[in-house]
Predicted model as a PDB file, atoms N, CA, C, CB and O in Angstrom, pLDDT in the B-factor column:
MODEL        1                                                                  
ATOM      1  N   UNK A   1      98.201  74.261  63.481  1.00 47.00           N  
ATOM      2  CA  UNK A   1      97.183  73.232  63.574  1.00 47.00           C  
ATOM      3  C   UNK A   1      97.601  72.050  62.708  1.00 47.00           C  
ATOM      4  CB  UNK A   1      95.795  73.779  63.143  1.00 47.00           C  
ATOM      5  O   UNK A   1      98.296  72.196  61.702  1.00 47.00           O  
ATOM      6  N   UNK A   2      97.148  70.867  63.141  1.00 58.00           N  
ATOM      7  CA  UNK A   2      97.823  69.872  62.411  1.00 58.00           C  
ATOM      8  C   UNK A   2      96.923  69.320  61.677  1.00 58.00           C  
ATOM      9  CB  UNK A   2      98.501  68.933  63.133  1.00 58.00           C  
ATOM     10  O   UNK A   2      96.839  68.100  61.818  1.00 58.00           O  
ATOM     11  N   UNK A   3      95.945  69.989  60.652  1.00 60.00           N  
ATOM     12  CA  UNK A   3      94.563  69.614  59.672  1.00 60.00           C  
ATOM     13  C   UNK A   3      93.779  68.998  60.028  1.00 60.00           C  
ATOM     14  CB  UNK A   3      94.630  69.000  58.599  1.00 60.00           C  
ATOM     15  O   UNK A   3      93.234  68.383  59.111  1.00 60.00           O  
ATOM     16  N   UNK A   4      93.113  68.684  61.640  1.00 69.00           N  
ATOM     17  CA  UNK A   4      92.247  68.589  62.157  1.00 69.00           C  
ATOM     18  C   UNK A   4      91.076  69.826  62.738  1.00 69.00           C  
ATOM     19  CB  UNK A   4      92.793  67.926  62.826  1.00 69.00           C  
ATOM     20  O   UNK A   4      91.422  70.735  63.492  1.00 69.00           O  
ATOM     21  N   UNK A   5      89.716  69.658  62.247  1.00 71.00           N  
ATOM     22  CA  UNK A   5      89.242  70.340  63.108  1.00 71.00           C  
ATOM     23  C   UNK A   5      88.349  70.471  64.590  1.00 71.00           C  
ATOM     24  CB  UNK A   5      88.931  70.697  62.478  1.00 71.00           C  
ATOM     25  O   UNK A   5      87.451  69.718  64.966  1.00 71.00           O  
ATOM     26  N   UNK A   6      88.853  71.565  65.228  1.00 81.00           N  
ATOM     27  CA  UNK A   6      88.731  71.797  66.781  1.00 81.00           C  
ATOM     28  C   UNK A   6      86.484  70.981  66.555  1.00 81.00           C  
ATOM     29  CB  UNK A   6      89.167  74.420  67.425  1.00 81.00           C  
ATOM     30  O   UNK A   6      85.800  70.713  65.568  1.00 81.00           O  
ATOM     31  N   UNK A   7      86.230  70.920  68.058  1.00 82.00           N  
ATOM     32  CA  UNK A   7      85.185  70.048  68.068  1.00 82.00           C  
ATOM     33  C   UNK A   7      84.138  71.706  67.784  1.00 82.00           C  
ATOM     34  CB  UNK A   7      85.023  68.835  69.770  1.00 82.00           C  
ATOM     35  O   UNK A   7      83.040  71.845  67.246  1.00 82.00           O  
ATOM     36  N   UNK A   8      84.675  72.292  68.144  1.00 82.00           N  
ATOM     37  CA  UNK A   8      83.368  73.245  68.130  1.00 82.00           C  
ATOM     38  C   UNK A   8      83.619  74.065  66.706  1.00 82.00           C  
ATOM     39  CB  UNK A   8      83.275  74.430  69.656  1.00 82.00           C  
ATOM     40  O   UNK A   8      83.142  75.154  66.390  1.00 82.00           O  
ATOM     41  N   UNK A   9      84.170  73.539  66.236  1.00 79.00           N  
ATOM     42  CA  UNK A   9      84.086  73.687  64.095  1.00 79.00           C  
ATOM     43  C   UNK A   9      83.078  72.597  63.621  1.00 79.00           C  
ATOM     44  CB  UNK A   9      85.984  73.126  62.994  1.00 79.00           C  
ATOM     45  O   UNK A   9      82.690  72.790  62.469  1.00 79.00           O  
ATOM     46  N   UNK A  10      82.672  71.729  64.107  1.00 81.00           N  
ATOM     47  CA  UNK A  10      82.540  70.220  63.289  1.00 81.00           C  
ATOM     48  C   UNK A  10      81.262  70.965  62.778  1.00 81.00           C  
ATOM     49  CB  UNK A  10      82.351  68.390  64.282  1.00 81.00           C  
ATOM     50  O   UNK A  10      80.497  71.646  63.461  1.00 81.00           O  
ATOM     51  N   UNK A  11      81.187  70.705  61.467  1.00 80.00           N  
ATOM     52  CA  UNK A  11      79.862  71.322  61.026  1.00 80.00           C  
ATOM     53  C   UNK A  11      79.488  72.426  60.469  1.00 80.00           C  
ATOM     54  CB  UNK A  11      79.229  71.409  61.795  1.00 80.00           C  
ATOM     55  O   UNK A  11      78.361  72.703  60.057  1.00 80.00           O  
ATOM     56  N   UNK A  12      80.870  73.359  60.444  1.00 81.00           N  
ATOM     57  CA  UNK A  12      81.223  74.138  59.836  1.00 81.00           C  
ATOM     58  C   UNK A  12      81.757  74.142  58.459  1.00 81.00           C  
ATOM     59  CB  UNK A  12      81.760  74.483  60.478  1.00 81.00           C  
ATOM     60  O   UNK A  12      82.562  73.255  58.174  1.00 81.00           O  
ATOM     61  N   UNK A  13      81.350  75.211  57.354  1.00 83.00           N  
ATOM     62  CA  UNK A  13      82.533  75.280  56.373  1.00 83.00           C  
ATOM     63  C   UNK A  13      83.159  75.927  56.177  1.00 83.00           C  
ATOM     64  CB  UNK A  13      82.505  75.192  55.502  1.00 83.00           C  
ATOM     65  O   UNK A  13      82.840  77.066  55.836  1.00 83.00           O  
ATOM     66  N   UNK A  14      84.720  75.399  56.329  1.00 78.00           N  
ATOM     67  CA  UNK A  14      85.698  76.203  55.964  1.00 78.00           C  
ATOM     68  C   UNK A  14      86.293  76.962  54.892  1.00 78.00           C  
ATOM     69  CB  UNK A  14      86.272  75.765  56.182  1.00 78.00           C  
ATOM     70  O   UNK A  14      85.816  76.457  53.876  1.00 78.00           O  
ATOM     71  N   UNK A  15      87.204  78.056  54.497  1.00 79.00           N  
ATOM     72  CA  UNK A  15      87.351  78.286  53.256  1.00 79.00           C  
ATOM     73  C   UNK A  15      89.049  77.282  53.494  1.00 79.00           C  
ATOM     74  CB  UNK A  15      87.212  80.207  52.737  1.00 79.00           C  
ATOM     75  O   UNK A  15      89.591  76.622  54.381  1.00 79.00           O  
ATOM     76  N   UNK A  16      89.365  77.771  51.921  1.00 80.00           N  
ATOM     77  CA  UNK A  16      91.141  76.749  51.901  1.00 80.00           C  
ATOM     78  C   UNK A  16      91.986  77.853  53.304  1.00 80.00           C  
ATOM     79  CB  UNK A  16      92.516  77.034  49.485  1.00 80.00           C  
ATOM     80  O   UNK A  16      93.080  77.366  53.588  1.00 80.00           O  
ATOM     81  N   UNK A  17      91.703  78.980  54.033  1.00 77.00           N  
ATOM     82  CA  UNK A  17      92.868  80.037  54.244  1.00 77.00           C  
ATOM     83  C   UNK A  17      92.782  78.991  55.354  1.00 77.00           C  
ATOM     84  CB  UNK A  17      92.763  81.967  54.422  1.00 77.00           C  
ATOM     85  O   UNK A  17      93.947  78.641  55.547  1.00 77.00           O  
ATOM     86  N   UNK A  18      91.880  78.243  56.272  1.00 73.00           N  
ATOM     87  CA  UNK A  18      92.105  77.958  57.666  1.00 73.00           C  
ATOM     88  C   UNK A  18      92.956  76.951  57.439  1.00 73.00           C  
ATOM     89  CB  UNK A  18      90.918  77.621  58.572  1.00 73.00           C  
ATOM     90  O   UNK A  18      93.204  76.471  58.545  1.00 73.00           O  
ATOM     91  N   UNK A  19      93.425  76.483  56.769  1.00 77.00           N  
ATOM     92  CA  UNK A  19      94.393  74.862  56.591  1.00 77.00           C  
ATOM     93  C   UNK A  19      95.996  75.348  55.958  1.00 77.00           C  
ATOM     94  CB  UNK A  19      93.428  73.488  55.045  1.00 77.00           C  
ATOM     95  O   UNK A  19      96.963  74.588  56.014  1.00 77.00           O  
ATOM     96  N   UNK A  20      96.044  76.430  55.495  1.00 81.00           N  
ATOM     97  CA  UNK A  20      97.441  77.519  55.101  1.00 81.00           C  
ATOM     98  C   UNK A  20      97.763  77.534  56.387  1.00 81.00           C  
ATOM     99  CB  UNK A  20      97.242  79.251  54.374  1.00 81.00           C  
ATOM    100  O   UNK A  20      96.993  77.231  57.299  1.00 81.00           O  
ATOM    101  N   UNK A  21      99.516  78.073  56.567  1.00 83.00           N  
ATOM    102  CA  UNK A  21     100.612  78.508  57.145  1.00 83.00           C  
ATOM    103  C   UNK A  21     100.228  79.719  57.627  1.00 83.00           C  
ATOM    104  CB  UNK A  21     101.729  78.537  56.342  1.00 83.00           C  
ATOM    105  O   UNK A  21     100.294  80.475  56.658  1.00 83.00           O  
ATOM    106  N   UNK A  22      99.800  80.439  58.748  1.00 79.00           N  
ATOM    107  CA  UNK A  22      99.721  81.690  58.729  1.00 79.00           C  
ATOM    108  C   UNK A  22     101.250  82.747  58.759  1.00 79.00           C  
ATOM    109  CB  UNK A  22      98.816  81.845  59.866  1.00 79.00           C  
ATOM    110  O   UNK A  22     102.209  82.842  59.524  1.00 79.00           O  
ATOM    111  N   UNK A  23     100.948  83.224  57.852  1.00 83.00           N  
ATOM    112  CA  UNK A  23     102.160  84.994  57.974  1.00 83.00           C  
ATOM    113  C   UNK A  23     102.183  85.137  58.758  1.00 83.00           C  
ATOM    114  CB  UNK A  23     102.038  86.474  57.542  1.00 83.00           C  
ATOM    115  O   UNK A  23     101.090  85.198  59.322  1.00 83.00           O  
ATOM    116  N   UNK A  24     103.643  85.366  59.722  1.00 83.00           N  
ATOM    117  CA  UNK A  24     104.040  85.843  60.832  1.00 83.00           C  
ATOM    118  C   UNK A  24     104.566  87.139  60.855  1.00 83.00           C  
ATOM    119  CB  UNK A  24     104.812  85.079  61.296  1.00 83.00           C  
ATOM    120  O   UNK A  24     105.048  87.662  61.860  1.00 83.00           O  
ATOM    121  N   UNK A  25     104.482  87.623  59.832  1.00 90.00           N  
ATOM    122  CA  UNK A  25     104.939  89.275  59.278  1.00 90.00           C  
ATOM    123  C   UNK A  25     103.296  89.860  58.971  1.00 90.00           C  
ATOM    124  CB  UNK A  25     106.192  89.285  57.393  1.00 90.00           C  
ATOM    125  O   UNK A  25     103.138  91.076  59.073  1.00 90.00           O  
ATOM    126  N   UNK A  26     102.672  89.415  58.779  1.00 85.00           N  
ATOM    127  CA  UNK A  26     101.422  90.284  58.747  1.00 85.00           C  
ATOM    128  C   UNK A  26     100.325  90.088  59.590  1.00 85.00           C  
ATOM    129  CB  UNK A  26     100.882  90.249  57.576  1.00 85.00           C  
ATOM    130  O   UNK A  26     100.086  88.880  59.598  1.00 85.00           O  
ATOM    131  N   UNK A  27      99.349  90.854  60.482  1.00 80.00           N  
ATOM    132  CA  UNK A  27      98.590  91.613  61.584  1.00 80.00           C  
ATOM    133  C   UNK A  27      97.496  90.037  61.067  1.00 80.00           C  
ATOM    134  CB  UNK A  27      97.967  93.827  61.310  1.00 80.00           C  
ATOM    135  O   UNK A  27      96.824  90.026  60.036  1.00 80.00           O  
ATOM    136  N   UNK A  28      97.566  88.917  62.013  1.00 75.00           N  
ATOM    137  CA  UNK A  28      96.202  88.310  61.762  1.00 75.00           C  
ATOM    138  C   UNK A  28      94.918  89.253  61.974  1.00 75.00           C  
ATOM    139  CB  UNK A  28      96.059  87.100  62.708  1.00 75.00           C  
ATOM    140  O   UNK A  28      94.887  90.310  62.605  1.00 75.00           O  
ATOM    141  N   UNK A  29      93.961  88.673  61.356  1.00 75.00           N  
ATOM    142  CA  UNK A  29      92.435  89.333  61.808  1.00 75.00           C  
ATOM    143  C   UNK A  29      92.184  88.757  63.165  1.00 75.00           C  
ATOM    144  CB  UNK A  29      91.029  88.878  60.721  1.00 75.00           C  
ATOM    145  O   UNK A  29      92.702  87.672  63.431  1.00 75.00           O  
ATOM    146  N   UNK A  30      91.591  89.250  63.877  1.00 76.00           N  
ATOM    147  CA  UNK A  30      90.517  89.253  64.916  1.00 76.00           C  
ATOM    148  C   UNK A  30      89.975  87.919  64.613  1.00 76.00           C  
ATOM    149  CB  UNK A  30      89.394  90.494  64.834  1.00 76.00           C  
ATOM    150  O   UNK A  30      89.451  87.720  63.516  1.00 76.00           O  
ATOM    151  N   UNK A  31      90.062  86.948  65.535  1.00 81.00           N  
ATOM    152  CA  UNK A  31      88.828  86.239  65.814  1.00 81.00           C  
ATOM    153  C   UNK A  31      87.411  86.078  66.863  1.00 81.00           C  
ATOM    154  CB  UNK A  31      89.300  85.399  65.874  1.00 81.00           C  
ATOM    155  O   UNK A  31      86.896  85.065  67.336  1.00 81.00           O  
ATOM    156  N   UNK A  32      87.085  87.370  66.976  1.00 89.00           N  
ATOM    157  CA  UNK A  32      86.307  88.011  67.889  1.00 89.00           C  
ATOM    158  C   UNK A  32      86.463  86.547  69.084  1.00 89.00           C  
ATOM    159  CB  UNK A  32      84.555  88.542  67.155  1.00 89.00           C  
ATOM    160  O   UNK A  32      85.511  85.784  68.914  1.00 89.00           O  
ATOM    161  N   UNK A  33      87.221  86.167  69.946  1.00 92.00           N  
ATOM    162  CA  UNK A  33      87.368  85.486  70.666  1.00 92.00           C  
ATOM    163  C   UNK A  33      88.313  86.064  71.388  1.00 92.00           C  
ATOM    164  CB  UNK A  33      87.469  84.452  70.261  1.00 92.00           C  
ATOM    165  O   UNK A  33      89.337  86.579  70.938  1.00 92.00           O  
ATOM    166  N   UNK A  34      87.822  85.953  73.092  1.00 93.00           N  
ATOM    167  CA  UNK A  34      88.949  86.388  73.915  1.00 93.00           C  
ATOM    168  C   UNK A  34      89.537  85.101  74.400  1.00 93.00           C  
ATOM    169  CB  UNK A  34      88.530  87.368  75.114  1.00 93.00           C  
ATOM    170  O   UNK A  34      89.100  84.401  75.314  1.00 93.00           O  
ATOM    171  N   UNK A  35      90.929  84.825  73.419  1.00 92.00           N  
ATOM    172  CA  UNK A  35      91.757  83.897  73.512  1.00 92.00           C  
ATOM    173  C   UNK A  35      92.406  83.656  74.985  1.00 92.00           C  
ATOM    174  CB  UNK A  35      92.661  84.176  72.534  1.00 92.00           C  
ATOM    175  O   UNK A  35      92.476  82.553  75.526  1.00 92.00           O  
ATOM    176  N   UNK A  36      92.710  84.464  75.349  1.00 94.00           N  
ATOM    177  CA  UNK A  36      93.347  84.398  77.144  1.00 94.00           C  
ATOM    178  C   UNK A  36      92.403  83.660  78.184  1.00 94.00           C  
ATOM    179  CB  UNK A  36      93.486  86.133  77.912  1.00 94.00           C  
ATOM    180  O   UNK A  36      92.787  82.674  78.813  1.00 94.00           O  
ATOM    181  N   UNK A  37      90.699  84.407  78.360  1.00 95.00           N  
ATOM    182  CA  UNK A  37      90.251  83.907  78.992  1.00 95.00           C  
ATOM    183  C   UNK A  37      89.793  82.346  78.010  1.00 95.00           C  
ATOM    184  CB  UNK A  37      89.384  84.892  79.608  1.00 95.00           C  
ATOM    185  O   UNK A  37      89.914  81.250  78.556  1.00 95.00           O  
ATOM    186  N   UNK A  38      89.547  82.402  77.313  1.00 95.00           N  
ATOM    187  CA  UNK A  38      88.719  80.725  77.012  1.00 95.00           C  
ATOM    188  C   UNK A  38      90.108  79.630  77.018  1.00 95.00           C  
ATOM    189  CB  UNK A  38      87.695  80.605  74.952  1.00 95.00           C  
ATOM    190  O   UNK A  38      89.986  78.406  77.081  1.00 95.00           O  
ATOM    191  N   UNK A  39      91.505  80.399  76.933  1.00 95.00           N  
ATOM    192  CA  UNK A  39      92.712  79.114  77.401  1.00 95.00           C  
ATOM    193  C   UNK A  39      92.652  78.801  78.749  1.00 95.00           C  
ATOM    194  CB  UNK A  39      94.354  79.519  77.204  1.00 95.00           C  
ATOM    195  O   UNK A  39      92.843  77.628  79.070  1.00 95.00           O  
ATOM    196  N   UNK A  40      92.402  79.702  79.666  1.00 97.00           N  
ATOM    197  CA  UNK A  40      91.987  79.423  81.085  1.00 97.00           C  
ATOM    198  C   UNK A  40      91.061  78.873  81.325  1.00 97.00           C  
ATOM    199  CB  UNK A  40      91.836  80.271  81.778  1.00 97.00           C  
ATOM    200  O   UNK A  40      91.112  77.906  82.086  1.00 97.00           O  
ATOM    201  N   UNK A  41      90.225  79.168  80.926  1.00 97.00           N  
ATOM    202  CA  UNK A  41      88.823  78.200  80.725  1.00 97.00           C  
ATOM    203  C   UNK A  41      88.989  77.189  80.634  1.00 97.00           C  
ATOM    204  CB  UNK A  41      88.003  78.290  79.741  1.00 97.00           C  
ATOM    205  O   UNK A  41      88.532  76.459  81.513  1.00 97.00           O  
ATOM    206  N   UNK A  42      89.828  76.536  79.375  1.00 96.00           N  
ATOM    207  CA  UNK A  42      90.228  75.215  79.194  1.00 96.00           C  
ATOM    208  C   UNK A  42      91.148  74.790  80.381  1.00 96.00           C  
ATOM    209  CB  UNK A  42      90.915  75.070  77.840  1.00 96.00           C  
ATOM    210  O   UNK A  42      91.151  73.666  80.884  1.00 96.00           O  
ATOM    211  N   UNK A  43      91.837  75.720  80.714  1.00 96.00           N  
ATOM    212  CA  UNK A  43      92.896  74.682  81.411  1.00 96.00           C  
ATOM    213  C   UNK A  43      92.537  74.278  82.805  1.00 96.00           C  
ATOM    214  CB  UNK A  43      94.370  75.316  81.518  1.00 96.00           C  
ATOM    215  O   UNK A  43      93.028  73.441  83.563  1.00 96.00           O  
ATOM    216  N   UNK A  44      91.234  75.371  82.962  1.00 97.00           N  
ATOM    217  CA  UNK A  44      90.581  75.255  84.164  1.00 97.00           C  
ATOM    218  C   UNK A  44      89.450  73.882  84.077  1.00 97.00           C  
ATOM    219  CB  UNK A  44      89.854  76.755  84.449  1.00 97.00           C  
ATOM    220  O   UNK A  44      89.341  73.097  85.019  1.00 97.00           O  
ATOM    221  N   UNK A  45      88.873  73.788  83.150  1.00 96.00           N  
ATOM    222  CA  UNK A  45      87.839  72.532  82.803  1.00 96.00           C  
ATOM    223  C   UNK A  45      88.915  71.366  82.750  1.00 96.00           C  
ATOM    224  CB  UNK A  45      86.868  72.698  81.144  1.00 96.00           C  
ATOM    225  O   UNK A  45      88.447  70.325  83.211  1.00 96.00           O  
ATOM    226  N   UNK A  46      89.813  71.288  82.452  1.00 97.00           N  
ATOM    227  CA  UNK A  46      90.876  69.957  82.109  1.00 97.00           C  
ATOM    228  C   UNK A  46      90.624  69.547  80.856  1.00 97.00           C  
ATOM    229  CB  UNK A  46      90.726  68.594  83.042  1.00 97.00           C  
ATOM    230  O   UNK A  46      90.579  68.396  80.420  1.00 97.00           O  
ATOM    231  N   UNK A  47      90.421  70.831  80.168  1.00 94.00           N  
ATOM    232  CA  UNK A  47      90.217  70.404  78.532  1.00 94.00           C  
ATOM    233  C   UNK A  47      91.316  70.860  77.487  1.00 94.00           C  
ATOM    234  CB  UNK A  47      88.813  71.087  77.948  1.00 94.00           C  
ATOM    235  O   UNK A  47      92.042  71.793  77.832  1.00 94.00           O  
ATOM    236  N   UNK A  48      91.470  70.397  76.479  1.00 93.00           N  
ATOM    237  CA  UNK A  48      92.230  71.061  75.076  1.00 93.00           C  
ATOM    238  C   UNK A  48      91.325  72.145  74.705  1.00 93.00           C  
ATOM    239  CB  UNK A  48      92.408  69.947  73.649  1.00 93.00           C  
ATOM    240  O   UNK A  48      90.119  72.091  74.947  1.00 93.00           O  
ATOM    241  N   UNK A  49      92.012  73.342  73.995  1.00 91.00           N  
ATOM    242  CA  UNK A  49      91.149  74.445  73.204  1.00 91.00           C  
ATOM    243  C   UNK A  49      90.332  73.529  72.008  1.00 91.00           C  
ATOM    244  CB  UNK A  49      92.291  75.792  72.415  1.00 91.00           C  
ATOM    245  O   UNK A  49      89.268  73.902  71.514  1.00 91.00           O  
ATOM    246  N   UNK A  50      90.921  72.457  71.695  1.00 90.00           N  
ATOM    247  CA  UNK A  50      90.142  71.799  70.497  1.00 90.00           C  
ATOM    248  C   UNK A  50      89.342  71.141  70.545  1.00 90.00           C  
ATOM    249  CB  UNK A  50      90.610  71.201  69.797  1.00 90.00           C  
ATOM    250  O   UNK A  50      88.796  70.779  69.502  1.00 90.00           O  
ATOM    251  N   UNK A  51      88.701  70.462  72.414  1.00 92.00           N  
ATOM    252  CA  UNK A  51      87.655  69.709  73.052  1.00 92.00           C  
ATOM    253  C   UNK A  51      87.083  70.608  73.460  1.00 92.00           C  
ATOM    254  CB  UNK A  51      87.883  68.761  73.993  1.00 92.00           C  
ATOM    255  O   UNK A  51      86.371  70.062  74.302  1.00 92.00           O  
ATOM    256  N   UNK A  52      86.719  72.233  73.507  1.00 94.00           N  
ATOM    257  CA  UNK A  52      85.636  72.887  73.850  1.00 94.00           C  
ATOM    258  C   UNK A  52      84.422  72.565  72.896  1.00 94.00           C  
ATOM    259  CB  UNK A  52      85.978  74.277  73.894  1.00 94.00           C  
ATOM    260  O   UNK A  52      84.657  72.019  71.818  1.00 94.00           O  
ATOM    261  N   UNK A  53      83.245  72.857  73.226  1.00 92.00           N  
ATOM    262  CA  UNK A  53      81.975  72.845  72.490  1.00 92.00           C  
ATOM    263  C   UNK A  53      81.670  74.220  71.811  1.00 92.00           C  
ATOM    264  CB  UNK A  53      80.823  72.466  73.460  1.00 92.00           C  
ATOM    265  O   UNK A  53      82.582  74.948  72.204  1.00 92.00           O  
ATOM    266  N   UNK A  54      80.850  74.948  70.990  1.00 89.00           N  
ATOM    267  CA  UNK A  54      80.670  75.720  70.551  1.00 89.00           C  
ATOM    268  C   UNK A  54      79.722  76.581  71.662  1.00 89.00           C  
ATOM    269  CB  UNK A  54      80.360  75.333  69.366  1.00 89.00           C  
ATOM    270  O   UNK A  54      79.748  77.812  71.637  1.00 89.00           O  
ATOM    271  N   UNK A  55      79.042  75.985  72.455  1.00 93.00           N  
ATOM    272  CA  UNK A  55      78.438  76.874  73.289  1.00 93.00           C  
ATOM    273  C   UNK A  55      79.159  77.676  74.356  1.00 93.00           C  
ATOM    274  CB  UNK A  55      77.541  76.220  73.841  1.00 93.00           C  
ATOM    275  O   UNK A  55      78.834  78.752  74.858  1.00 93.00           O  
ATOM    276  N   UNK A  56      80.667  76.573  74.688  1.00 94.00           N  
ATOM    277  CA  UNK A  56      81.471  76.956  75.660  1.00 94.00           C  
ATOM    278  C   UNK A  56      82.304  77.860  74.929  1.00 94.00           C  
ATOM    279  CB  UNK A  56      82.153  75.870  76.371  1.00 94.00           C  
ATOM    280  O   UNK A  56      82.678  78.839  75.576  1.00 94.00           O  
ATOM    281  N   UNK A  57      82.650  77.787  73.861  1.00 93.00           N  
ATOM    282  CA  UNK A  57      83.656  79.074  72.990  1.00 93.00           C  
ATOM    283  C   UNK A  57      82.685  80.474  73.002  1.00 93.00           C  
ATOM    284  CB  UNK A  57      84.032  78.561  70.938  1.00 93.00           C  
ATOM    285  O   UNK A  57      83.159  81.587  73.231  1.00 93.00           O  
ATOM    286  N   UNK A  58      81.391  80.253  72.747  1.00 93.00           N  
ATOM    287  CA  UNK A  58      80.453  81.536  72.397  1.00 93.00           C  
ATOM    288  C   UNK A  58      80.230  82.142  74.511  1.00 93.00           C  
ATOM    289  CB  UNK A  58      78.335  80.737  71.220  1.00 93.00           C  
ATOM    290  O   UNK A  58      79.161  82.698  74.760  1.00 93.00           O  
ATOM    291  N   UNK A  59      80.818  82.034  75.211  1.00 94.00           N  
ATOM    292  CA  UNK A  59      80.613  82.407  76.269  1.00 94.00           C  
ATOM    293  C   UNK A  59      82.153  83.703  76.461  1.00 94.00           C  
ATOM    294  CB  UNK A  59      80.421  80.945  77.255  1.00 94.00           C  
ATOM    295  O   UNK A  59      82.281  84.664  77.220  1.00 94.00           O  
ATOM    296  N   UNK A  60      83.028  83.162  75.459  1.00 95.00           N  
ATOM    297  CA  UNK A  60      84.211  84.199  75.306  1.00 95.00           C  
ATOM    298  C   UNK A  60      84.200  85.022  74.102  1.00 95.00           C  
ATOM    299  CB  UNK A  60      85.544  83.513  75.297  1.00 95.00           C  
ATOM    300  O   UNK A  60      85.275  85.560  73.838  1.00 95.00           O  
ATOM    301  N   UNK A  61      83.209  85.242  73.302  1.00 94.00           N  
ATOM    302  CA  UNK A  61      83.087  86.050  72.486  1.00 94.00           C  
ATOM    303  C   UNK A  61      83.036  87.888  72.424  1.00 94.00           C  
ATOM    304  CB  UNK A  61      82.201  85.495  72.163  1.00 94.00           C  
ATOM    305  O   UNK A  61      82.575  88.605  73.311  1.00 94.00           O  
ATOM    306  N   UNK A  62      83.482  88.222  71.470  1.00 91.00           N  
ATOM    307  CA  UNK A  62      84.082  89.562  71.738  1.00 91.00           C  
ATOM    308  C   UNK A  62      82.572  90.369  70.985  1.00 91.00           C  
ATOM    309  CB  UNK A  62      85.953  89.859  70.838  1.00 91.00           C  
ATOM    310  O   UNK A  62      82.154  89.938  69.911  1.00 91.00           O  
ATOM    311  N   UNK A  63      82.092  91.171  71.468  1.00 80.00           N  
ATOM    312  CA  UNK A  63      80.736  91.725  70.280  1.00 80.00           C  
ATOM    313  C   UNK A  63      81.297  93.266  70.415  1.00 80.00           C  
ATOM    314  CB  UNK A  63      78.552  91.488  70.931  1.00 80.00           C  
ATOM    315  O   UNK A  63      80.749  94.179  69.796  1.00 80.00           O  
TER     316      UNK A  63                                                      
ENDMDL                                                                          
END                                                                             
């Protein structure tokens, strides 16, 4: 990520870890998001993952 945040963060607070390098040697956590379908989603709307809304991300959520 290039220290911008996605539209359906705005309003959120972050801690410092989301703006770090992530480890490519260690198991990220879960972002209870099913990443596959909501990239299709996007690519199907003609959007960026970072122009979704928060209502449209919470429709791919993992519970």
């Amino acid at each position: 990520m290039n220290g911008t945040k996605p539209k359906f963060l705005e309003g959120a607070k972050l801690n410092e870890e989301y703006y770090t390098q992530p480890n490519p040697y260690v198991n990220a956590p879960s972002c209870n998001v099913n990443l596959l379908e909501l990239s299709r989603y996007a690519k199907k709307s003609g959007k960026a993952l970072t122009d979704l809304t928060k209502e449209e991300v919470k429709k791919f959520a993992i519970i």
